[in-house]
Every structure is written in C-alpha cells, then in structure tokens.
C-alpha positions as CSV (number, residue, x, y, z in Angstrom):
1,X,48.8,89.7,-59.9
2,X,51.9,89.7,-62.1
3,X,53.9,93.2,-62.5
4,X,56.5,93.5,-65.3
5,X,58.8,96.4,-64.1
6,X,61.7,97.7,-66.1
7,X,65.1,97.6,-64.9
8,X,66.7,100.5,-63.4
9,X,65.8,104.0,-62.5
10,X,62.0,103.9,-63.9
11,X,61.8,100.3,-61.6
12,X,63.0,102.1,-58.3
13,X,60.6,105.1,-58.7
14,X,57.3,102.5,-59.2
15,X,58.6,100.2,-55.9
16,X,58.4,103.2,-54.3
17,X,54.8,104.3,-55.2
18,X,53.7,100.5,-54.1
19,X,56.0,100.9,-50.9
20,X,54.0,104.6,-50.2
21,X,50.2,102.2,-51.1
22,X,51.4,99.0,-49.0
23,X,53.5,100.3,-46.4
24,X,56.0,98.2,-47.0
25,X,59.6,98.1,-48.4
26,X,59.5,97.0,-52.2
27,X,63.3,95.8,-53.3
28,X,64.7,93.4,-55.9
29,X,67.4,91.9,-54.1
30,X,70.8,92.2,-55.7
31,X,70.6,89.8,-59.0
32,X,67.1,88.5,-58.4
33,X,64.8,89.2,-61.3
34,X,61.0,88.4,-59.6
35,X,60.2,89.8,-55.9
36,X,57.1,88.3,-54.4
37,X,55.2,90.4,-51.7
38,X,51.9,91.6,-50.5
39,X,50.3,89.5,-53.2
40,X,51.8,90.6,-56.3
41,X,55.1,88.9,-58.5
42,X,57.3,91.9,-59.7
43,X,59.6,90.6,-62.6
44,X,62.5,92.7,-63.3
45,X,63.1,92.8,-66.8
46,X,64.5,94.8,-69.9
47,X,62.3,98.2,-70.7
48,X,62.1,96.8,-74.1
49,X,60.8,93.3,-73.0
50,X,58.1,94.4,-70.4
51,X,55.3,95.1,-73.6
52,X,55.8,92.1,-75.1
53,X,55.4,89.7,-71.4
54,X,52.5,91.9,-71.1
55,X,50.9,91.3,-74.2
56,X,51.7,87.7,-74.0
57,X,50.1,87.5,-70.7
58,X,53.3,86.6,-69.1
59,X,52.8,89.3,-67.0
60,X,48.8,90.9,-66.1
61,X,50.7,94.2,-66.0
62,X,53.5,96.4,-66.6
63,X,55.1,99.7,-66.5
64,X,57.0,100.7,-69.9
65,X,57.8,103.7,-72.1
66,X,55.3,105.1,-74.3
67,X,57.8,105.1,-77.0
68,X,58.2,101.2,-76.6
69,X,54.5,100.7,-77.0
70,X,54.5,102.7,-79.9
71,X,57.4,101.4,-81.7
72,X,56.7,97.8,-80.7
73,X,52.7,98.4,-81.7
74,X,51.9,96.6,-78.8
75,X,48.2,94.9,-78.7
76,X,47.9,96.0,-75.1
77,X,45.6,98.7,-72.4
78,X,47.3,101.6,-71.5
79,X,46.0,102.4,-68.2
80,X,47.7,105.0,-66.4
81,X,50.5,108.0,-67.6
82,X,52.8,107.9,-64.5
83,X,54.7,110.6,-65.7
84,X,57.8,109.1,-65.0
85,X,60.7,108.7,-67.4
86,X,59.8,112.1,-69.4
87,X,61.7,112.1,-72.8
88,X,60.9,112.4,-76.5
89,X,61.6,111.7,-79.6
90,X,63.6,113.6,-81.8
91,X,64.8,114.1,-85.5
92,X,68.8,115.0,-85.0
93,X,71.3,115.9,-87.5
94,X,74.4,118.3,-87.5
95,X,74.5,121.7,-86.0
96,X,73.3,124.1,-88.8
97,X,73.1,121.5,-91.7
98,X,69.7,121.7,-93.2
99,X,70.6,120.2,-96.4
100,X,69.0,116.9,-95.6
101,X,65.1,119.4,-96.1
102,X,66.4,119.7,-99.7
103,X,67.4,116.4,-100.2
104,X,64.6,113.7,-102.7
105,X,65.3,110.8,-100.2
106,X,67.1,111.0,-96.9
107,X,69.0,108.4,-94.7
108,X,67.8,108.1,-91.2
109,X,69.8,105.8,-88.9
110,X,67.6,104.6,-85.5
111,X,66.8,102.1,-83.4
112,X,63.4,103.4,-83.4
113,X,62.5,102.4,-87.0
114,X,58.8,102.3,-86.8
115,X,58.4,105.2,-85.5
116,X,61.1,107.2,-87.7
117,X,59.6,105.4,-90.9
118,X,56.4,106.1,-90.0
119,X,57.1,110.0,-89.4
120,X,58.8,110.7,-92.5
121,X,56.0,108.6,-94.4
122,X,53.1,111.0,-92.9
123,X,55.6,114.0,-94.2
124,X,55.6,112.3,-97.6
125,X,59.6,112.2,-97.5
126,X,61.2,109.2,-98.5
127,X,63.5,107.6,-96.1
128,X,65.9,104.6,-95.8
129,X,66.1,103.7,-91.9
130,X,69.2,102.2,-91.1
131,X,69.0,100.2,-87.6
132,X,71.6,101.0,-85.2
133,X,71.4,99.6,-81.6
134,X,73.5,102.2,-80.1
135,X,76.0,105.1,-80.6
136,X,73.5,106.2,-83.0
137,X,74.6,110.3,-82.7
138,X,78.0,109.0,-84.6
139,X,75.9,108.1,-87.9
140,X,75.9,111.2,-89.2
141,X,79.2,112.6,-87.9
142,X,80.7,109.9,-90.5
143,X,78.2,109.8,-92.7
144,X,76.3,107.1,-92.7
145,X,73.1,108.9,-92.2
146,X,71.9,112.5,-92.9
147,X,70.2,112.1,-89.4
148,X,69.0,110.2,-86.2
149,X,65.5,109.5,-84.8
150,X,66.8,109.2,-80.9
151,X,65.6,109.7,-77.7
152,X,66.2,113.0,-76.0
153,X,65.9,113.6,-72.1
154,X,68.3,116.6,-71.9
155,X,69.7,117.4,-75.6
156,X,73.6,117.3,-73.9
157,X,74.5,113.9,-75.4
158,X,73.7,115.6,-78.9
159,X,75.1,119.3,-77.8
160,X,78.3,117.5,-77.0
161,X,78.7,115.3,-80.2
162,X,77.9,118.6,-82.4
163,X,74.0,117.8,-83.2
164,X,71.4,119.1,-82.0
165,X,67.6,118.7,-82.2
166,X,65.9,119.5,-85.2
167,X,62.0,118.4,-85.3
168,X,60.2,116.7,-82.4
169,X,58.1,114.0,-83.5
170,X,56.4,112.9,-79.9
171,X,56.9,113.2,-76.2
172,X,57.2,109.7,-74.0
173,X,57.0,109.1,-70.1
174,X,56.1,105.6,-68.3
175,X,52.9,104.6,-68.4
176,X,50.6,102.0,-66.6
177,X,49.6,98.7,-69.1
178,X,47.8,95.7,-68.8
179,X,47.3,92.7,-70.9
180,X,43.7,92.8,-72.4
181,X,42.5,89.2,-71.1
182,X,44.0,90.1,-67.4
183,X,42.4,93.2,-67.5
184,X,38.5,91.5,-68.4
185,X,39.3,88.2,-65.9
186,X,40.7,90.7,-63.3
187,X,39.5,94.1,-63.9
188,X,38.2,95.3,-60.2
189,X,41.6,94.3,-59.0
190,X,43.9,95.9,-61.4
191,X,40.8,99.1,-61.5
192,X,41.7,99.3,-57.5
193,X,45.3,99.4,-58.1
194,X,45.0,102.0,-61.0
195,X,43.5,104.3,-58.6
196,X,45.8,103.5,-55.8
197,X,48.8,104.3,-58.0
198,X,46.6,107.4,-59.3
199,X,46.7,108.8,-55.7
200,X,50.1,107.7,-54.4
201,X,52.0,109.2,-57.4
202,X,49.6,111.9,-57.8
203,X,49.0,111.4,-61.3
C-alpha cells in the first residue's frame, strides 16, 4: 500500500503512530522522498500535493489538512480525523478596523481562494480575492486588501504584525484519506489500518 505523507512536522508525528502499530522505526532518510518498509511505500511530499497523488491514485492513501481537501475540492474518502496539525481558518484585518463590515464590496487577499470566496458568497458579501502565496498579513498593512483569509495556529504572527482575528470561518487538523478506487479494490486492508491508526493515536 502506497502512503502520501506531508513533509515536515505533521509527517514525523504519523511515522510515529506506524512505528507504535509495527514496532519498528519509520524514517525518511535525509533527502529521500519514498521509504519502503513493512509493506507499505511512504512518499514524502508537499502538504498541498498529497490530495491530489491521492485522488490520482498515485498514492492509495494519504494524510493531509482538512483545509487542503477543502480548498482543493478533492474527489477523495476521508477516513480518519487524526487530530494532528489543529489550526483554522480565519478572516484577519487590522486591530480595531471594522470599516471593511460597512463596505459594498471588500478586497480579500489569500491563498485560500475557494474557501474565502466561497465564505463571503454564503454571507452575500461581495468580494475580490487577490491570491497571495505568502506574507499574506502585509496585504492589508499597505493596502492592498481590507483583509486576509489565513491560517491561524496561535494568532501571534497576526498579534505581532498589528491584526488580529476577526471571524472564524472553519477549524482544520490532519486527517486520514484514501483514493476512492484503492479504497473498493483494497478496502479490508486500508479498514485494518484505519483502525490500527484509530487505536495507536487514540483518535
């Protein structure tokens, strides 16, 4: 069986739980990118790539943020909530500056543009998304945005840029996919494993 991990911290904690089922040390060598032991291939690859080589069978599962699945609309199961990873998403805009409430359309700059498009559509407030691959609590310190849709673990990145959080619009942690043919052609196996995991990371 094929396992698509993402890279870092989220990667370490889910070697761990299949080091606590197998009994065995689970550990991408330095710059390697696919591990193979105790039957399964672990491929080490970007958070934001591990839905998609699911969903393109690439991989029969995978371990990826619920906000990926969401913003990528992935076609694939979600087995599992590992509970790793815990963050959400957030609307953020300058400390104290409502004006953008008042305002006929607003500017929203994100990389989650799906997901920020799709919450301001349900709210009936129009909304040009501006996608930003990074830095994105600078857009509306110079005014390129009235506010961010960004992922907040802690709320210090925005506390210390002079933002802070002003709607939640979901919650995220890591959860447990598979592809929907692996999971029909393979489905005792990966059923076994869900429960394994279930039990080893008390979830």
């Amino acid at each position: 069986m094929t396992v698509a991990l993402p890279k870092g911290r989220i990667a370490n904690e889910v070697l761990a739980i299949f080091k606590k089922i197998f009994n065995e040390d689970f550990e991408f060598e330095s710059r390697k990118l696919i591990l193979k032991k105790a039957g399964f291939t672990f491929l080490n690859v970007r958070n934001w790539d591990v839905a998609t080589y699911v969903e393109k069978q690439a991989a029969d599962i995978g371990v990826v943020g619920f906000d990926v699945i969401t913003e990528l609309r992935s076609d694939v199961l979600e087995l599992l909530d590992l509970g790793l990873g815990k963050c959400r998403i957030s609307v953020g805009g300058i400390k104290g500056d409502e004006s953008y409430k008042k305002k006929s359309e607003i500017v929203v700059a994100s990389k989650l543009k799906n997901i920020a498009k799709e919450y301001f559509s349900k709210k009936g407030i129009p909304a040009q998304i501006i996608k930003l691959n990074g830095s994105i609590e600078l857009a509306p310190l110079v005014g390129l945005s009235d506010v961010i849709v960004d992922i907040v673990e802690t709320g210090s990145t925005l506390k210390e840029n002079g933002l802070e959080e002003k709607e939640v619009i979901m919650h995220s942690s890591a959860r447990l996919i598979a592809n929907k043919n692996s999971f029909l052609t393979k489905k005792p196996q990966i059923l076994e494993l869900v429960e394994r995991i279930r039990e080893a990371n008390g979830a």
